[in-house]
C-alpha positions as CSV (number, residue, x, y, z in Angstrom):
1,X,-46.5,1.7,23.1
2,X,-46.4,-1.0,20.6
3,X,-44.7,-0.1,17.8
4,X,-41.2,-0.6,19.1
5,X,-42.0,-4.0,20.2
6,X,-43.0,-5.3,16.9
7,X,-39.5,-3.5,14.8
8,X,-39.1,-7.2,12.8
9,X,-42.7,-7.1,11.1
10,X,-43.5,-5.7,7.9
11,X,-44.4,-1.7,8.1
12,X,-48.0,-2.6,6.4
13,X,-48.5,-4.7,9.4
14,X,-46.8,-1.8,12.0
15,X,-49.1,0.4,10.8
16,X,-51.9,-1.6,12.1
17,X,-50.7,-2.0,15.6
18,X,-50.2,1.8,16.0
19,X,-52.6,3.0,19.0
20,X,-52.7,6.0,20.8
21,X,-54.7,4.4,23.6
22,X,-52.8,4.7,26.6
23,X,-50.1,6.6,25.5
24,X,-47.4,8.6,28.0
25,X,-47.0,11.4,25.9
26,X,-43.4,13.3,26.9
27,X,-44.9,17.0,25.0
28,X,-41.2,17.8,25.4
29,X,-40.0,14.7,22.7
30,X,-38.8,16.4,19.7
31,X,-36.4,18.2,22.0
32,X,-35.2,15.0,24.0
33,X,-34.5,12.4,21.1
34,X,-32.6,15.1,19.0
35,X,-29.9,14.0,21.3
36,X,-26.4,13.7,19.7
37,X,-25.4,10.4,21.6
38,X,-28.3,8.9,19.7
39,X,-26.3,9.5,16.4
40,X,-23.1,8.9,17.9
41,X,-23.8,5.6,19.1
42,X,-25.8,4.3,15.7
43,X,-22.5,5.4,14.0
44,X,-20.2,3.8,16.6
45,X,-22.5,0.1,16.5
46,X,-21.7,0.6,12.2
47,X,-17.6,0.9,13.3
48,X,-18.3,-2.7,15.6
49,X,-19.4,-4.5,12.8
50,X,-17.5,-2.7,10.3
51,X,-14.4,-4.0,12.1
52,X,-16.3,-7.6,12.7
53,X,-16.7,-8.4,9.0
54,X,-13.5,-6.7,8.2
55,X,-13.5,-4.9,5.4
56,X,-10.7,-3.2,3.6
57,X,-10.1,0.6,4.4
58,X,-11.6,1.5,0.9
59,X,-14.7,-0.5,1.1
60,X,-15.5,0.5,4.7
61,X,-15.0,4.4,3.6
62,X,-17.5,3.5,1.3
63,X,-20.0,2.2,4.1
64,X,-19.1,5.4,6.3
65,X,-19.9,7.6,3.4
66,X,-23.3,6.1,2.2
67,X,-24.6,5.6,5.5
68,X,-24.0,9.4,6.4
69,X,-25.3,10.9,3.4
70,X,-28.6,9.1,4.4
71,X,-28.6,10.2,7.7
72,X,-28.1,13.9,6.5
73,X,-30.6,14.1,3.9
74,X,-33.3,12.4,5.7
75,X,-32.4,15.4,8.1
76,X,-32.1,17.6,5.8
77,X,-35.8,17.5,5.1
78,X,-37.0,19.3,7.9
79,X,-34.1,20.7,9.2
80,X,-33.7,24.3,8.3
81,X,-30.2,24.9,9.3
82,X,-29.0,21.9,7.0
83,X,-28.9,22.2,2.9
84,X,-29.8,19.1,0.9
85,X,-26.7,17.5,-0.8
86,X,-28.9,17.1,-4.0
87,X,-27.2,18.7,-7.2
88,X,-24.2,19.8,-4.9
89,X,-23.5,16.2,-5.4
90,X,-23.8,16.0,-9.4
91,X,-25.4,12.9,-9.5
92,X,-27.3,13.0,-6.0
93,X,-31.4,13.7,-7.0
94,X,-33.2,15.2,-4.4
95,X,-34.8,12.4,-1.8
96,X,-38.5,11.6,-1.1
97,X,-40.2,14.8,0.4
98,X,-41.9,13.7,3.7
99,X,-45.6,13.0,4.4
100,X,-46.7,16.5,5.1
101,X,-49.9,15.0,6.3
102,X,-48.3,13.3,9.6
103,X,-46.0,14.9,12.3
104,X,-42.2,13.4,11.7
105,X,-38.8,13.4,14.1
106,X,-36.3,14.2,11.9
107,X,-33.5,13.0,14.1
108,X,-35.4,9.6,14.6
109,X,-35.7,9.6,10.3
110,X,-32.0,10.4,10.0
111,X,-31.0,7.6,12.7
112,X,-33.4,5.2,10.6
113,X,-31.7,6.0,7.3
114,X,-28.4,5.6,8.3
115,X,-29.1,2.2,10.0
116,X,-31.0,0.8,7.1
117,X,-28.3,1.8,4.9
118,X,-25.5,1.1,6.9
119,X,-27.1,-2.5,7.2
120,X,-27.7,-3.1,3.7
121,X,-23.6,-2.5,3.0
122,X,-22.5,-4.6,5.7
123,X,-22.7,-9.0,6.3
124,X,-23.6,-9.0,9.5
125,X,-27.3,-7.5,9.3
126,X,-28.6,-9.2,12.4
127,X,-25.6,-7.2,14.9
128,X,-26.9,-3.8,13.1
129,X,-30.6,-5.1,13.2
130,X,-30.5,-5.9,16.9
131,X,-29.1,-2.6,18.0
132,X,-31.2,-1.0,16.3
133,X,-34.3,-2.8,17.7
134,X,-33.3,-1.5,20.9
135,X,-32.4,2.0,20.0
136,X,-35.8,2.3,18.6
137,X,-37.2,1.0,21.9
138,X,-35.0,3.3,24.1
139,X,-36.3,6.6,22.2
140,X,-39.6,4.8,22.4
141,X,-40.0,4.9,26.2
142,X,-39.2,8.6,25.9
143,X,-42.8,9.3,25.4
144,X,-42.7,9.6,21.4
145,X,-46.3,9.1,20.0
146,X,-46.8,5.6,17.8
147,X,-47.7,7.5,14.9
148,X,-44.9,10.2,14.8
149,X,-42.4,7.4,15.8
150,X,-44.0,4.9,13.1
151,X,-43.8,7.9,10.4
152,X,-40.3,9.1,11.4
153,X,-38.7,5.4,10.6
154,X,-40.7,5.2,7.6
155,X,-39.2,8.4,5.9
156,X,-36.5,7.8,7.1
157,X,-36.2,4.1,5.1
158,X,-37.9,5.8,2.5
159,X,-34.4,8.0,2.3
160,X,-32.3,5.0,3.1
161,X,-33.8,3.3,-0.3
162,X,-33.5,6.6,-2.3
163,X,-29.5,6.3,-1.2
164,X,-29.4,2.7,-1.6
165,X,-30.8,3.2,-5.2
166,X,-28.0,5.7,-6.0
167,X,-25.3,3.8,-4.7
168,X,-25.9,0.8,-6.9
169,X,-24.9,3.3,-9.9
170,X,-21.4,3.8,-8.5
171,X,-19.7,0.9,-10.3
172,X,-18.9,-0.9,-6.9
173,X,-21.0,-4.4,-7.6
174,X,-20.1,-4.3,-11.0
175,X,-15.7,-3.8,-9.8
176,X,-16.6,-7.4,-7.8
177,X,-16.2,-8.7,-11.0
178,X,-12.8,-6.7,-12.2
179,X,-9.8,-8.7,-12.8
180,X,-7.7,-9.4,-9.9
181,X,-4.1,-7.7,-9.6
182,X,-1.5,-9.4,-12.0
183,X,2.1,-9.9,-10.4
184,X,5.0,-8.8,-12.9
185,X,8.5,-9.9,-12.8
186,X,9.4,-6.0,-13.0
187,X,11.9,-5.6,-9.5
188,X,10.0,-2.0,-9.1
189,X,6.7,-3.4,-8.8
190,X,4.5,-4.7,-5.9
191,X,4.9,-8.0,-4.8
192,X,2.7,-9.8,-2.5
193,X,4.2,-9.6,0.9
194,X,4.8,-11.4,4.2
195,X,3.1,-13.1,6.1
196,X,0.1,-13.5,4.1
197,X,1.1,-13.0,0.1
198,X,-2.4,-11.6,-0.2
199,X,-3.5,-10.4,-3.4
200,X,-3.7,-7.3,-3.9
201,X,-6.5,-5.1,-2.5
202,X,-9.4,-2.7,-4.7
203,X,-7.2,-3.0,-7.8
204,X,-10.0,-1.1,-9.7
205,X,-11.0,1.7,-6.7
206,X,-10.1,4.4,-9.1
207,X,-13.1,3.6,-11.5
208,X,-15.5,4.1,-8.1
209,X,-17.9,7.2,-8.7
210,X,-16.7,9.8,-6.2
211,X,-18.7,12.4,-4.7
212,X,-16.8,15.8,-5.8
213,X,-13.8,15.0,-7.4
214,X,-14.0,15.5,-11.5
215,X,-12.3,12.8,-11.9
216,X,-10.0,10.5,-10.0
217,X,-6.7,11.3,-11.0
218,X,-7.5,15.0,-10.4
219,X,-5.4,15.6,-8.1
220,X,-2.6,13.2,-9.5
221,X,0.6,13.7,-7.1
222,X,4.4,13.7,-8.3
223,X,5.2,10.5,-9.1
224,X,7.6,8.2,-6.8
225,X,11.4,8.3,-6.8
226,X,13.2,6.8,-9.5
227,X,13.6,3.2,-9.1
228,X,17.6,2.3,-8.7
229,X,18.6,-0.5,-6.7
230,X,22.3,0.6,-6.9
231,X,23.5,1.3,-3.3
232,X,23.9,5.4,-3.0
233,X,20.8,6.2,-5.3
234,X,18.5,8.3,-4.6
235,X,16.0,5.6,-4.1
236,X,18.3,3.6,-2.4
237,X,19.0,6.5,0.3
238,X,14.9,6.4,0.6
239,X,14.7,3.2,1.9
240,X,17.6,3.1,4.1
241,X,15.7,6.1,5.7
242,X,12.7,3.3,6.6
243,X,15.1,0.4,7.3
244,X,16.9,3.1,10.2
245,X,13.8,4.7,11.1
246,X,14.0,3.1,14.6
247,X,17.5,3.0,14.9
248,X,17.8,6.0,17.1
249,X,20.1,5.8,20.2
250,X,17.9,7.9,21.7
251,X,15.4,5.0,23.5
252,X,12.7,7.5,24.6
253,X,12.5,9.0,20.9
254,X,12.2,5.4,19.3
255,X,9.6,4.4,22.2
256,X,7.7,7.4,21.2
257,X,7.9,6.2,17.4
258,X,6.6,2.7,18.0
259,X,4.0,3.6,20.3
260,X,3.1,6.3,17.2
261,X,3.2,3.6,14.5
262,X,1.1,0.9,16.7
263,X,-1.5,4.0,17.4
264,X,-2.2,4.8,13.9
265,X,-1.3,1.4,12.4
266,X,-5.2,0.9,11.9
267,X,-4.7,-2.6,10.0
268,X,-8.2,-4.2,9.8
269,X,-6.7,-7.8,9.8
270,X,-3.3,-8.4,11.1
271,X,-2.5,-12.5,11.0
272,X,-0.8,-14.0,13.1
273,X,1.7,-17.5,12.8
274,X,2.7,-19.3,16.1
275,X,4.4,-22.5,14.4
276,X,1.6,-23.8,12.6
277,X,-1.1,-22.1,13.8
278,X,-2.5,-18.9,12.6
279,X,-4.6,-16.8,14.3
280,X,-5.6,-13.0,13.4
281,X,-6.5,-9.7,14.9
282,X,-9.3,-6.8,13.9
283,X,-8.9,-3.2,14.3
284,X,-10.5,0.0,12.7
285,X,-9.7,1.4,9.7
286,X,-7.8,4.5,8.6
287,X,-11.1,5.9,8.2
288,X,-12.6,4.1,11.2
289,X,-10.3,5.9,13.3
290,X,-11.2,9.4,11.7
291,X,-14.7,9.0,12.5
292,X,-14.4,8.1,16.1
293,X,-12.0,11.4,16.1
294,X,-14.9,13.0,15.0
295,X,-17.1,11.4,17.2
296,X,-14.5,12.7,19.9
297,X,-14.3,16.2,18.8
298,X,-17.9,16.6,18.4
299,X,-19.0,16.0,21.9
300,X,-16.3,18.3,22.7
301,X,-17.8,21.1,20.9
302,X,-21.2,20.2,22.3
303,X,-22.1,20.0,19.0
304,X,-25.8,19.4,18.5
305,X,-27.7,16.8,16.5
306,X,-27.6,18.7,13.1
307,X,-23.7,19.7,13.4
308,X,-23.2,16.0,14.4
309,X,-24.8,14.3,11.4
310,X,-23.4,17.5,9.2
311,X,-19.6,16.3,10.9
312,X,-19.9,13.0,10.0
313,X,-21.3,13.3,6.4
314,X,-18.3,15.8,5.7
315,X,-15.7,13.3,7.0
316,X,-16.7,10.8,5.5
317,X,-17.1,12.1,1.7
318,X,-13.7,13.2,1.8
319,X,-13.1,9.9,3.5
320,X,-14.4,8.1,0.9
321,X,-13.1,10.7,-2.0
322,X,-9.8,10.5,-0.7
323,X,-9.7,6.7,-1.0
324,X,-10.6,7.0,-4.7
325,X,-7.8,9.9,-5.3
326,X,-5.0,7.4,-3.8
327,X,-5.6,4.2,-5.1
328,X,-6.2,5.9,-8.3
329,X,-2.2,6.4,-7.8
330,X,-1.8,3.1,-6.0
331,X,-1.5,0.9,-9.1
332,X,-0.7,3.9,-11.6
333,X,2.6,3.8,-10.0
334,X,2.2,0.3,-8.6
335,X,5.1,0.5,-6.1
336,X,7.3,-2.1,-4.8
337,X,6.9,-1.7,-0.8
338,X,9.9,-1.5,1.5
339,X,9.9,-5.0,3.0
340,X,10.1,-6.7,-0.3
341,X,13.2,-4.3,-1.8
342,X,15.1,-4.0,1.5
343,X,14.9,-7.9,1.8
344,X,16.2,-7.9,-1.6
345,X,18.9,-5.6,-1.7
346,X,19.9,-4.3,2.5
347,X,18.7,-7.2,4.8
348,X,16.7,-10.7,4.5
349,X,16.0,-10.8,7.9
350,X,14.4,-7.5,8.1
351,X,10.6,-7.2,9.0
352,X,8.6,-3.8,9.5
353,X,7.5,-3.1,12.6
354,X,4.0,-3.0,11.3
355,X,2.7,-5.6,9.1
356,X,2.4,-4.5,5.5
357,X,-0.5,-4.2,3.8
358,X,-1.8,-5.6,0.6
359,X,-1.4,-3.2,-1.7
360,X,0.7,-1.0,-3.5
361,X,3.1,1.7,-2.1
362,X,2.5,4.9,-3.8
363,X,1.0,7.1,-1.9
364,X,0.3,6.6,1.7
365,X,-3.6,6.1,2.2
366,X,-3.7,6.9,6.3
367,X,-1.5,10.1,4.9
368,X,-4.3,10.7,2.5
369,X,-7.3,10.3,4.4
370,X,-6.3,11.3,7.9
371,X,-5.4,14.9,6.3
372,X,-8.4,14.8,3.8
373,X,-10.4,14.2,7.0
374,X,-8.1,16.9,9.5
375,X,-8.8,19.3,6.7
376,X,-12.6,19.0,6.9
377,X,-12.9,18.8,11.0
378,X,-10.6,22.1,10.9
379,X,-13.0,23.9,9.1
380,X,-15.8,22.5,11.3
381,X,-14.1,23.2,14.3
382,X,-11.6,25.8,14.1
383,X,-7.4,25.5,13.5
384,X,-6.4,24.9,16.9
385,X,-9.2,22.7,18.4
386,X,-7.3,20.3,21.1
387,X,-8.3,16.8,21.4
388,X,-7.1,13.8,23.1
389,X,-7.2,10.5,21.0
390,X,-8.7,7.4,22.8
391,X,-9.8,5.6,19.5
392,X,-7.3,2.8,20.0
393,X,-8.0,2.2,24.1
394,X,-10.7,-0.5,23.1
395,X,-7.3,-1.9,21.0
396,X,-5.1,-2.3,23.9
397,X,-3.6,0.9,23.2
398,X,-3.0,4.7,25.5
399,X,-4.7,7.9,24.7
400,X,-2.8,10.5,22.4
401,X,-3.3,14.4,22.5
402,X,-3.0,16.7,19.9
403,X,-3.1,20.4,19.5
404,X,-5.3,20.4,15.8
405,X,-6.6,18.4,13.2
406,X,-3.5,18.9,11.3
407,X,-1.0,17.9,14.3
408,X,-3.1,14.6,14.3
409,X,-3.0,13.9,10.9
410,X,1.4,15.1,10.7
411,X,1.5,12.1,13.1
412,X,-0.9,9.5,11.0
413,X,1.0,10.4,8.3
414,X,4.8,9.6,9.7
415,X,3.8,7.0,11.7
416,X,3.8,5.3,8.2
417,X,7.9,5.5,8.8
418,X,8.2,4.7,11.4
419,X,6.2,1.0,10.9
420,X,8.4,0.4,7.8
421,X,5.8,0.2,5.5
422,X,6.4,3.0,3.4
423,X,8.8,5.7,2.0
424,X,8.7,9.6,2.8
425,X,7.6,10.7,-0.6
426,X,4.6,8.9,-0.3
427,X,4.1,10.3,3.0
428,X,4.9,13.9,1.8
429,X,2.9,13.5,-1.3
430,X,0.1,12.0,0.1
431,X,-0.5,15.2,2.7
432,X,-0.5,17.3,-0.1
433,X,-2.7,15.1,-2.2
434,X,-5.3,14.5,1.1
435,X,-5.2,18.0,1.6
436,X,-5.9,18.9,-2.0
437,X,-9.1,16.4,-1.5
438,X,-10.7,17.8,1.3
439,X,-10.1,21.0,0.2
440,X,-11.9,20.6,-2.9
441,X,-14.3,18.8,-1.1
442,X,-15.3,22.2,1.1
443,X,-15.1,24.3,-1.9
444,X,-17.9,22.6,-3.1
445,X,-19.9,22.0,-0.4
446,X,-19.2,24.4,2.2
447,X,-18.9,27.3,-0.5
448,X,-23.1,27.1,-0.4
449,X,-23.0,26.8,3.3
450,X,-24.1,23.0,4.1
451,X,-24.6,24.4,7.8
452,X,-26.4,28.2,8.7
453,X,-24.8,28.1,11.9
């Protein structure tokens, strides 16, 4: 079989090298490569790289979202248990029909889509390229014939450039070009903060086209408490709650809260200063983290190839939805963060235990996206579906267990607290607003049924 072997040549010239001659035909090879762990693994080599060329947690929902929906749809096409996303999406046109000429592998197309796409959002092509040269070559040596393999990649890129197309109209190339965040002298507003002074991050995320939200602002939450730096105002009292969050005497309750902020802290850069030398750290994302959960949870359920690609498409729309919903708030209400005001006003030697990121305060995004996400897996997999956590092992970091969805996404969303990086009503009203996301998101979608089973 040749055409695995020659991946890195043009597809005019592929076409001339596919031969039958000599083939081992496996006449059971539609069944064997419409094997989950073939999707799971193409997703899991996008997560490596995401967190190689580490992008921020809105950009790499972005990357999740785009590469899914191609891997649905070029599924979708001869999949009769899956619904095209085309018009349930407003401003998603229906992809390429295949070749009805030539035989086709639909979960070979969909791995090809979401690779090509996945590749053309990231830097580091060449990582993505060279796994995918070999996944090709591993389903190759199942016994897949030339042509249906050769035909299945080529829908599938044809899919992968009908997404790529669409993307471009979503404003992102155009927001590299958006002014930068403008520091104010106003007490109440972000500052840059330690160690870093980054600027701040995605300043114009709210003007990104999402996929089911009218608008993003739709599901605007109450706005933060008052600003008062007087000592025994209400906002005062809120950030004395994060300055004593770990000042409990009991020392097996504040072990448990650091080992629950370090679990979900899901920084993608955290820097590091050693006198004068800095070094850094990469991790997943909020929304890196949500889709290995759903990774998890779906080879728990044994759920097959369709259900898989339908899992990760769902998660990561509202992913990606839920982004556009909080940062929408994020520099509405452009909130000072709690290192900056308690170092003000309570303690100049105080740091969170997490590092803070770059970016306004108002609302949390992990309490956001982890429920937008919880609320989508939950009605994929049912309220009470148990699950142990290892996301973070490759991190350093021990296994967590959960009873539901929503018992993992309660703990994202405190563990917020309990790193000192920000204040309970953005915790409180960013569950509410994630779950108002994903909600919406499955009124719109699942309401026609994505899945028939």
């Amino acid at each position: 079989m040749q055409l695995a072997r020659h991946l890195l040549l043009p597809l005019v010239t592929l076409s001339l090298l596919v031969t039958s001659c000599g083939e081992d035909i496996n006449p059971n090879y539609q069944e064997e490569v419409a094997q989950p762990e073939f999707y799971h693994r193409s997703v899991k080599q996008l997560t490596d790289v995401i967190v190689h060329d580490i992008f921020s947690p809105p950009v790499a929902g972005r990357i999740y979202a785009y590469s899914s929906i191609a891997g649905y749809e070029a599924l979708a096409a001869g999949d009769p248990e899956l619904e095209s996303l085309a018009g349930r999406i407003p401003h998603l046109a229906p992809a390429p029909a295949p070749n009805s000429d030539v035989e086709i592998s639909y979960p070979i197309a969909a791995i090809a889509a979401q690779q090509k796409v996945g590749k053309s959002l990231i830097f580091s092509e060449d990582r993505l390229q060279t796994f995918t040269d070999s996944l090709v070559i591993e389903i190759d040596d199942i016994g897949v014939p030339d042509e249906v393999l050769f035909a299945s990649i080529e829908y599938g890129h044809r899919v992968a450039d009908h997404v790529i197309a669409w993307y471009d109209g979503d404003l992102y190339k155009q927001s590299r070009t958006f002014p930068k965040y403008s520091v104010t002298r106003d007490p109440s507003k972000w500052q840059p903060t330690p160690p870093d002074y980054m600027d701040g991050i995605e300043p114009s995320w709210a003007k990104i086209r999402p996929f089911t939200l009218e608008s993003a602002d739709q599901f605007k939450p109450k706005p933060p408490t008052e600003y008062d730096p007087k000592e025994g105002s209400d906002w005062f009292k809120g950030a004395e709650i994060v300055y004593d969050a770990l000042k409990v005497e009991d020392e097996a309750e504040r072990a448990e809260r650091i080992a629950i902020a370090k679990f979900w802290d899901c920084n993608p850069y955290v820097s590091h200063h050693v006198g004068h030398m800095m070094f850094a750290t990469k991790k997943i994302t909020p929304g890196g983290h949500w889709i290995n959960i759903t990774a998890i949870t779906s080879r728990l359920a044994k759920a097959d190839f369709a259900k898989t690609v339908e899992a990760y498409a769902l998660v990561s729309m509202a992913m990606h939805d839920g982004f556009i919903s909080c940062w929408d708030e994020k520099y509405r209400s452009n909130l000072v963060r709690p290192e900056t005001f308690i170092n003000t006003h309570i303690d100049e030697d105080w740091a969170p235990l997490l590092q803070t990121p770059p970016f306004p305060e108002h609302t949390s995004g992990h309490s956001v996206v982890s429920r937008a996400c919880a609320i989508v897996l939950t009605d994929l997999y049912g309220e009470d579906f148990a699950f142990t956590d290892d996301s973070e092992v490759e991190y350093d970091l021990p296994e967590r267990s959960y009873t539901s969805f929503k018992h993992a996404s309660e703990e994202a969303a405190i563990s917020r607290l309990y790193g000192g990086i920000h204040y309970m009503p953005a915790i409180t009203e960013g569950v509410i607003q994630g779950e108002n996301v994903g909600n919406h998101l499955l009124q719109k979608l699942r309401g026609k049924v994505i899945s028939k089973k």
